[in-house]
C-alpha positions in Angstrom: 0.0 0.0 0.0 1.0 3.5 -0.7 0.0 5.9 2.2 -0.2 10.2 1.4 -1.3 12.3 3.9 -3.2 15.3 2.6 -3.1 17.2 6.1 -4.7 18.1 9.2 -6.6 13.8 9.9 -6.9 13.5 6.3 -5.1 10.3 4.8 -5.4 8.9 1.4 -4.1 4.9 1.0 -3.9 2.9 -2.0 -4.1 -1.0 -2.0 -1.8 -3.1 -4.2 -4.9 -3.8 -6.2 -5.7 -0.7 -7.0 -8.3 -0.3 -3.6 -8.4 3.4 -2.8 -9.4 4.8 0.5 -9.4 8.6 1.7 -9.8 8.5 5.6 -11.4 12.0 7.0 -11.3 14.5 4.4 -11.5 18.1 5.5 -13.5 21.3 4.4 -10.6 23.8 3.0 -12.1 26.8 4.4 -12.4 25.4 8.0 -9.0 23.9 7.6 -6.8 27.0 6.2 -4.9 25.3 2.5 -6.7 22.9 -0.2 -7.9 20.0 0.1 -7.5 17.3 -3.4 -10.6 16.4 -5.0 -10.2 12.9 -6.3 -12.1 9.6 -6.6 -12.1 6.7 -4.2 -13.3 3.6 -3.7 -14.1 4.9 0.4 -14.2 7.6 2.9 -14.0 6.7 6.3 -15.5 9.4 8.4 -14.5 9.4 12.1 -17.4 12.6 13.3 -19.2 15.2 12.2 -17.5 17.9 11.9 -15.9 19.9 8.8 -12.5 19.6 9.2 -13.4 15.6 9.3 -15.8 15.1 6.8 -16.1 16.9 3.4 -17.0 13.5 1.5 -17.6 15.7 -1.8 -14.0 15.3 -1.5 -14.1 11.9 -2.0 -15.9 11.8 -5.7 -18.7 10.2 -7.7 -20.4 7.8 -5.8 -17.9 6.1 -2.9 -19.0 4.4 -0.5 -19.4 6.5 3.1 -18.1 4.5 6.3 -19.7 6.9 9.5 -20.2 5.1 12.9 -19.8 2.6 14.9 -20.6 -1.2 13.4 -19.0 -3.5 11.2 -19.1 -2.5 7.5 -18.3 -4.7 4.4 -17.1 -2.4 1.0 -15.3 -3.7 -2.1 -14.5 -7.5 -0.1 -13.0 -5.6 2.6 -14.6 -5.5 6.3 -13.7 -2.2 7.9 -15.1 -1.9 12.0 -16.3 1.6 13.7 -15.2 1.9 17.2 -16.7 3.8 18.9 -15.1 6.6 21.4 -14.7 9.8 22.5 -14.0 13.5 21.3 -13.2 14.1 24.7 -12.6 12.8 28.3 -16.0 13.4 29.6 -17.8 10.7 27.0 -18.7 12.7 24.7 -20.1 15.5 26.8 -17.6 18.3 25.5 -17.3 17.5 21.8 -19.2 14.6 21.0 -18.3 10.9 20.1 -15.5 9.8 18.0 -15.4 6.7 16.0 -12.2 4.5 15.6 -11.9 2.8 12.2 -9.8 0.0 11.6 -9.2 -2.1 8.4 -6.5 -4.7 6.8 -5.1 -4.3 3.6 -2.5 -5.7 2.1 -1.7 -7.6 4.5 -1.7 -4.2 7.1 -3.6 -4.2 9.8 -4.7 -0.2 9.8 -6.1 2.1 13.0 -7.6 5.8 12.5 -8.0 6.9 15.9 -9.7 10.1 14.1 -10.2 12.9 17.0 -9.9 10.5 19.8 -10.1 12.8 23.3 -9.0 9.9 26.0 -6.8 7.2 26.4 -8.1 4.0 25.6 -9.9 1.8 27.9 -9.3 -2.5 27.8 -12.8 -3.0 26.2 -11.3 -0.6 23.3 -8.4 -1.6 23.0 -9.5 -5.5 23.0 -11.9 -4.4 20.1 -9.6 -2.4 18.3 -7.0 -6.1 18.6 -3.0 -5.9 16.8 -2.2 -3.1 14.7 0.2 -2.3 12.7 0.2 1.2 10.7 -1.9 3.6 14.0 -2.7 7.4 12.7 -2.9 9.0 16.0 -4.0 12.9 17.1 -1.0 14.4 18.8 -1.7 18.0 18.8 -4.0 18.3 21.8 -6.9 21.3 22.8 -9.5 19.2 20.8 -7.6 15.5 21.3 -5.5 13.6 23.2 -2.0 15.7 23.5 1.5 14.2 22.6 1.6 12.7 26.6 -1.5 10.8 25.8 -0.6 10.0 22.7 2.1 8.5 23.9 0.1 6.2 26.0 -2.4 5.4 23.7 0.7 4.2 21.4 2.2 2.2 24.0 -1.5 0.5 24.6 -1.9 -0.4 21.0 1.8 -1.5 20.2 1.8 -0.5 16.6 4.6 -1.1 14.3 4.5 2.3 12.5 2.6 5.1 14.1 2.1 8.4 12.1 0.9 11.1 13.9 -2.0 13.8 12.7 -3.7 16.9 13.8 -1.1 19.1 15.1 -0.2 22.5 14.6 1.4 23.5 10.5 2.1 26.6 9.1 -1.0 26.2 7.3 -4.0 25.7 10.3 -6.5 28.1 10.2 -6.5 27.3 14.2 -4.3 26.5 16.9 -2.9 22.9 18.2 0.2 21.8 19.4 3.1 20.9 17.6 4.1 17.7 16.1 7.6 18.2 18.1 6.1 17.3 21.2 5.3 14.3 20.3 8.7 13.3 18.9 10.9 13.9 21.6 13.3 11.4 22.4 12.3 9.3 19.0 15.1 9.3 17.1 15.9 9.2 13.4 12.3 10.4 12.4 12.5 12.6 9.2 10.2 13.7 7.1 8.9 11.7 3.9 6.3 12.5 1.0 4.5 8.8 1.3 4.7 5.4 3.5 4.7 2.4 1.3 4.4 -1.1 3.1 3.0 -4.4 3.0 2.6 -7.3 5.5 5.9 -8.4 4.6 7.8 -5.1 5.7 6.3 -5.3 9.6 9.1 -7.0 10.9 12.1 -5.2 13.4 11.4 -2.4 16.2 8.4 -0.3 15.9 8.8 3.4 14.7 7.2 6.8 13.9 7.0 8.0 10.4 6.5 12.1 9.7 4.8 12.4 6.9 4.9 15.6 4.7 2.2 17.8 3.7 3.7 21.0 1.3 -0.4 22.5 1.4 -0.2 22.3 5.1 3.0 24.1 5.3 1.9 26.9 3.2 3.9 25.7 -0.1 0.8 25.3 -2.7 -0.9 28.2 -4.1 -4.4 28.7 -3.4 
């Protein structure tokens, strides 16, 4: 699979057979840069709000995950989770929904704007992953201390964190760098590509880059 992230929670990941999926598109104006318009297979939306789920994003016709529940699109079972926007269940922001997915032999997590560190019901239904997109950026979701925590809970073998602070954000979060202190060798790169064949070795975090989210695209 080739993974891209677009910015902000917003990932696009395409399947060795040609299986695309955009995971929490965002509204451009809410967000502060563009967001791609392209054509998917699915678009996993973790909650309702706009800088999560601008499916016109997404093209003609894909088919919208949203919830919690066990899905089935294009032979592939995806599962909802659900969870919190916040640490007072739900009572702040609203509920959050987790969605996890194999492909290519890669077991994926979206934690989307998770608020709370997991509990053991959670992290029993969420099970192994391997490739965990997790908020780091804090104000609206877990912060990089919780992040950290929910990271050691799930055990991933490549966790890329989202929704932090760029140059780009139309509001304020926390940056990435708190998050990656003490990790070492972490550099950024345009795209992750990985099957089930490349999980072996010591888990690590992978910076993605975004050039729209740190002001380098024209509007």
């Amino acid at each position: 699979m080739i993974v891209k992230w677009l910015g902000h929670s917003c990932f696009h990941i395409l399947g060795e057979n040609g299986r695309s999926i955009l995971m929490d598109p965002f509204n451009e104006d809410e967000v502060g840069y563009p967001m791609p318009k392209m054509d998917v297979d699915i678009v996993t939306i973790s909650h309702d709000h706009l800088d999560h789920n601008n499916v016109d994003a997404a093209g003609e016709g894909p088919d919208v995950i949203f919830g919690p529940g066990e899905y089935t699109s294009y032979d592939m079972i995806l599962r909802g989770i659900e969870s919190y926007h916040d640490e007072k269940k739900g009572k702040i922001r609203g509920e959050n929904t987790i969605f996890c997915f194999e492909l290519d032999g890669v077991r994926v997590c979206h934690l989307g704007d998770l608020g709370h560190v997991l509990s053991k019901a959670q992290i029993a239904e969420i099970g192994p992953v391997d490739l965990l997109f997790i908020p780091v950026g804090g104000r609206f979701t877990i912060d990089a201390t919780n992040a950290e925590k929910v990271m050691k809970q799930l055990q991933p073998k490549v966790t890329v964190p989202m929704h932090y602070r760029t140059k780009a954000l139309a509001f304020e979060l926390g940056p990435v760098d708190d998050f990656l202190k003490g990790k070492v060798g972490v550099t950024a790169q345009e795209k992750l590509q990985m099957t089930g064949k490349d999980l072996s070795g010591e888990c690590r975090v992978v910076l993605l880059s975004c050039p729209a989210a740190e002001g380098q695209v024209n509007r």
